[in-house]
N, C-alpha and C positions, 0 to 999 in steps of 0.2 A: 363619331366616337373613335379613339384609339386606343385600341387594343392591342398591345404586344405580346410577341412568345415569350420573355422574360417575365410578363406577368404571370402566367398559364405555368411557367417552370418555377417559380418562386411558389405559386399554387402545392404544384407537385412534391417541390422541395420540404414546401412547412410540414407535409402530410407524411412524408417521408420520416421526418423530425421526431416528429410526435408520437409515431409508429416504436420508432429506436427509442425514445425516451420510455414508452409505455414497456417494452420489453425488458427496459436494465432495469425502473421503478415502481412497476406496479400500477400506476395511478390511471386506475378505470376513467378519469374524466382526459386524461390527453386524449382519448380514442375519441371523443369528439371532434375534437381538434383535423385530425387524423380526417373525417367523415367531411365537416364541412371544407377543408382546402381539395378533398378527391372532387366532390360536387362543383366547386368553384372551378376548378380546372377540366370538369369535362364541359359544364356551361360555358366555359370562354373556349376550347376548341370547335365545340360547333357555332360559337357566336362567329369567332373568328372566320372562318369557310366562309361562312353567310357574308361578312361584309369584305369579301374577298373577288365577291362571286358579284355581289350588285352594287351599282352606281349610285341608288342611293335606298335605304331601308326604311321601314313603320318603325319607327321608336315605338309604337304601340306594343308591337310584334318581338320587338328586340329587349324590350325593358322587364323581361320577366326571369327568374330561374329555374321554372319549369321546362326541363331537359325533352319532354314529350311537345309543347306546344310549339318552342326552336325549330325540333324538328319538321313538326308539322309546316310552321310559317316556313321552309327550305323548299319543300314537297311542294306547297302550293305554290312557290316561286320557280318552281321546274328546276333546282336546285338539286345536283346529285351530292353527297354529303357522305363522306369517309367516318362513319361511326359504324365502332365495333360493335360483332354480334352481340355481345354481353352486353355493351353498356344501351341495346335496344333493347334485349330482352329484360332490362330491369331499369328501366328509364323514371320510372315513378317511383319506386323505391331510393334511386341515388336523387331523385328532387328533392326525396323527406330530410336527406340528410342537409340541405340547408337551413332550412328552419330550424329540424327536429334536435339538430347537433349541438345549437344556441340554447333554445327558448326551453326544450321540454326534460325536464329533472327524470325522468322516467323514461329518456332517451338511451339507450344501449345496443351496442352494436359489437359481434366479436370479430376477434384480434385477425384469425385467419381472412375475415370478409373483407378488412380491411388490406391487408397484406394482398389479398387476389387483386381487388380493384385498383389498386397504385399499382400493379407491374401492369395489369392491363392500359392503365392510360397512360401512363408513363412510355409504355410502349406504340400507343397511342399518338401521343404526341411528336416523336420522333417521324410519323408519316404523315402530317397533316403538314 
């Protein structure tokens, strides 16, 4: 598989986007938007490490967007993995926003959570 940092910053980028659009417009649903490109781009910084680090990967292992199982398949590959304390301490919470971002009409998420989590991995990404 290839993965680029252009992908990962374009991630970063939209959620940026969306952030600034939510704040001139109001519109409770870009903050989705906002959730699933944060999630997208911390899944592809640890995806990325992962296939940095091994010659060759479980597509089993690799084909999911649970942020906790990534890390776990790292762990069990003796992989030491540059993710921030935050985004460990809330690793299941930033997965729901993949789904939950899309699929669930009853998905909401506020403005400052989002704003925290894009300088965190935005800053994130800059060290990986």
């Amino acid at each position: 598989m290839k993965l680029t940092r252009g992908l990962i910053k374009a991630d970063i980028i939209a959620a940026g986007q969306a952030i600034e659009y939510f704040e001139q417009k109001n519109n409770k649903d870009i903050k989705n938007v906002a959730a699933y490109h944060l999630q997208q781009a911390a899944e592809k910084l640890i995806k990325l490490q992962i296939y940095a680090a091994l010659q060759s990967t479980d597509n089993k292992q690799m084909f999911t967007h649970d942020l906790d199982k990534l890390i776990a398949y790292a762990e069990a590959e003796k992989l030491s993995l540059n993710v921030p304390k935050q985004i460990r301490e809330h690793v299941n919470t930033i997965t729901e926003w993949e789904a939950g971002s899309r699929y669930d009409i009853g998905f909401s998420i506020r403005i400052d959570t989002l704003k925290k989590y894009y300088e965190i991995i935005s800053e994130w990404e800059k060290t990986v």
